[in-house]
N, C-alpha and C positions, 0 to 999 in steps of 0.2 A: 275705240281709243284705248290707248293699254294705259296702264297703270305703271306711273314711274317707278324707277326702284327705289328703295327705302333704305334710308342709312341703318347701319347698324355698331353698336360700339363695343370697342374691342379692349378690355381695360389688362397691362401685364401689372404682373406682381412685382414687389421692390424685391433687389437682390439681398440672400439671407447666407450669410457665409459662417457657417459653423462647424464643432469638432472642437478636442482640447486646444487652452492657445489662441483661438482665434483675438482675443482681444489684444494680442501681439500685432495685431494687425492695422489697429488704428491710424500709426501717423501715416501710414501708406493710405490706408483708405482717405485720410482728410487730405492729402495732395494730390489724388484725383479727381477730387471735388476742387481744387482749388484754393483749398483754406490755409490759412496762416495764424488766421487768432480762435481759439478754440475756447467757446462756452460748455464748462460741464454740469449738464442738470441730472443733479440728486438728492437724495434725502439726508438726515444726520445716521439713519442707522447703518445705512450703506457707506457711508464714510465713518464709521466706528469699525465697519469691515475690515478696514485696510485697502479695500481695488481703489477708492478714488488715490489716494498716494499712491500707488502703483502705477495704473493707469496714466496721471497726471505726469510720472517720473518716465516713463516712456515715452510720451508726449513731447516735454520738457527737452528731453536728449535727443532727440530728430531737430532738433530746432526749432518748433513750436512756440509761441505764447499761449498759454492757458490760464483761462481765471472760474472756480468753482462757485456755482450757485448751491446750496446744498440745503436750505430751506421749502425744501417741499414737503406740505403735510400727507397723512393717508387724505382719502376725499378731496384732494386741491380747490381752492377756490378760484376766481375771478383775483384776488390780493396775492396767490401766488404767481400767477402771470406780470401781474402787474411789478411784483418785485424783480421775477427773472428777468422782466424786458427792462428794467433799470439797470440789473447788473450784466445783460447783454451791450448794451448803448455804453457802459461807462466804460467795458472792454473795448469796444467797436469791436465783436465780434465777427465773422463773417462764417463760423460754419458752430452748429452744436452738438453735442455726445451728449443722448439721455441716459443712463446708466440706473438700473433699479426696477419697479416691479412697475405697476399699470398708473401709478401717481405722478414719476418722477416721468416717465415716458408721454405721458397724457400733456400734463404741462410742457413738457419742452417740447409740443408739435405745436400748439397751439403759443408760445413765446416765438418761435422761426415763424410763423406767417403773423404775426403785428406790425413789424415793420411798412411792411407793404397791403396790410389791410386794417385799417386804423378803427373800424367801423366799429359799434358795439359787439359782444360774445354772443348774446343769443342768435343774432343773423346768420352766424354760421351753421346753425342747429340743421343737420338734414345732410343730406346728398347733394353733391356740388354742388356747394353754397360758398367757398372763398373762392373769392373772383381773381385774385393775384397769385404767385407763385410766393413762398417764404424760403428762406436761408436754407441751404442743406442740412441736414437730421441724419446724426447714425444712432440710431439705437441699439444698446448692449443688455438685454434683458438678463435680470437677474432670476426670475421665475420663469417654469417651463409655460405660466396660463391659468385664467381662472374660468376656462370655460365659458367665453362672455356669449355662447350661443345657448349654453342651456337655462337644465332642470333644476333651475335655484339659482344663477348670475341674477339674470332680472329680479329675484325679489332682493338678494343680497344688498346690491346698489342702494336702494332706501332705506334700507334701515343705515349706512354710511353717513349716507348723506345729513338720516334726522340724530341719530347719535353718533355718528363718528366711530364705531367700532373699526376693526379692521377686516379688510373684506373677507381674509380667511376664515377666521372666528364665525364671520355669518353666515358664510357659505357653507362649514361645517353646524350648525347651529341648527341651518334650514334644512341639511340633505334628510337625513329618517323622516321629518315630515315628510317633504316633497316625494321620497320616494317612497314610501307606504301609499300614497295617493294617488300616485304615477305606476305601481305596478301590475294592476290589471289590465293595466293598458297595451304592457310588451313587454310580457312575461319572458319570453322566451331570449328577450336580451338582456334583462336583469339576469335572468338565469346564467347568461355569459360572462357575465361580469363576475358571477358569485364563484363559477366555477375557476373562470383566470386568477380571483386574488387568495383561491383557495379555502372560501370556508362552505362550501358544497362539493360533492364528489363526481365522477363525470357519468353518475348512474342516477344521478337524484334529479326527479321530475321536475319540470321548469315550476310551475305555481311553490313547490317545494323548495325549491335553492332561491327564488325569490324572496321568501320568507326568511331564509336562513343568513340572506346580504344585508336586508332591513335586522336581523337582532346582530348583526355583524359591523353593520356601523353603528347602531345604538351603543354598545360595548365598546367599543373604536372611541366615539365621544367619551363614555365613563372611564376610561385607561387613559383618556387626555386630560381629561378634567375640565373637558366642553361646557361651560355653564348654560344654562337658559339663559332667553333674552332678560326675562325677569331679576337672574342676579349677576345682570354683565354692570359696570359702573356706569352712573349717569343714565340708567335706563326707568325711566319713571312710570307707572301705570297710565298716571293722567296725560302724558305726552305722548303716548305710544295707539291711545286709545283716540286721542285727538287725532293724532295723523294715518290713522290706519287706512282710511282711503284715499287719501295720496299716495301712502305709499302703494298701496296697490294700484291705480290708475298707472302711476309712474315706473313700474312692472309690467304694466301693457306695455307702454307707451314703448318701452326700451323694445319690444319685440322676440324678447328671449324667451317667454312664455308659450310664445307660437308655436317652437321648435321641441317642445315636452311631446312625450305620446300622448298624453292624455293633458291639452288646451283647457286651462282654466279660465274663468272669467274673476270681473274685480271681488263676488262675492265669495267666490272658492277662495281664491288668493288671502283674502279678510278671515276666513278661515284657518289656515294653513299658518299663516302668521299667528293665531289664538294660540294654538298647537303646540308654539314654541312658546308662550311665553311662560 
């Protein structure tokens, strides 16, 4: 008896249309979606920018209604959805533009599926887990990325979450740890990296230009005035010391940890975390 054949899934990427200009493009893109009332999710700093007026004023002149959400913190919570989907409902919105870096974008993916998935937020935690389809979403990222597959996203995310810094600060904050820890693991790619941003020569031996990219971001932090965790604001010894194994668990958990050359466990991570502070 043979063996039936076995489904297999075939998932395509959303379309990414980019180059200078592109966000000239919006009120075309929102009437091929269909839309007429236009929610824009962003933060106060990105509207100190200027793009949200801009953006809005181009909008505006296609014929457009738009009304801005602009109350998104770093680290969003559950109270920032909750406010977006109030001032999505009081537009009757039907399409949104997240506008800004991995907070304002995060929330407005998860305010477009409320509507039609009412359930509580952690149901959705995981791989197809919303069972309905939500409003159409254009995202206009303001950041090229914060690397959410690496050597320092996953720890970065916790310490956000327990103080609220901002995730660049941490991810800078975390990288000389992580990567003094991470470089005998793949010398030879640190070596690449030291030699593309220039502070090794194309003749200096990998274990050597590896070394030379760790006192290269160490320096890189002191010309920025990178503080430690220790004298970042609101960062207290006894709260940090409390949650040090969550936040490490919670560094697995995310998966980014996986993807280092050299796979820490919770107690390296608890580590690694001292390191900075």
């Amino acid at each position: 008896m043979k063996t039936p054949p076995q489904p297999f899934r075939f998932d395509t990427p959303s379309v990414i249309l980019h180059g200078g200009g592109s966000r000239h493009h919006l009120p075309r893109l929102v009437r091929e979606f269909g839309g007429t009332r236009v929610l824009l999710v962003t933060d106060p700093g990105v509207v100190r920018l200027g793009v949200i007026g801009e953006i809005s004023a181009d909008l505006i002149r296609e014929g457009l209604d738009v009304s801005v959400f602009d109350q998104v913190q770093p680290d969003p919570t559950d109270e920032n959805v909750a406010s977006g989907l109030a001032a999505l409902e009081d537009h009757r919105a039907d399409i949104i533009i997240a506008i800004g870096g991995g907070s304002p974008i995060d929330t407005a993916k998860v305010i477009a599926i409320r509507p039609s998935n009412p359930q509580p937020l952690p149901e959705f935690m995981g791989l197809h887990k919303i069972p309905h389809p939500g409003l159409p979403l254009i995202a206009v990222p303001t950041t090229a990325g914060t690397g959410s597959e690496a050597l320092v996203h996953g720890m970065s995310r916790p310490i956000g979450a327990v103080f609220h810094l901002p995730h660049g600060l941490s991810n800078a904050i975390l990288l000389p740890a992580v990567t003094a820890y991470s470089l005998p693991a793949s010398s030879e790619r640190y070596a690449t990296i030291a030699r593309t941003v220039g502070c090794a020569d194309e003749g200096t031996s990998d274990p050597v230009a590896g070394d030379e990219l760790l006192s290269w971001f160490e320096s890189l932090n002191q010309d920025l005035r990178i503080p430690r965790l220790s004298e970042c604001p609101g960062v207290t010894a006894e709260v940090f010391e409390a949650f040090l194994p969550r936040m490490a668990g919670d560094a697995l958990a995310s998966g980014s940890p996986a993807n280092n050359p050299k796979v820490p466990d919770a107690e390296e991570i608890i580590r690694l975390y001292r390191q900075t502070w």
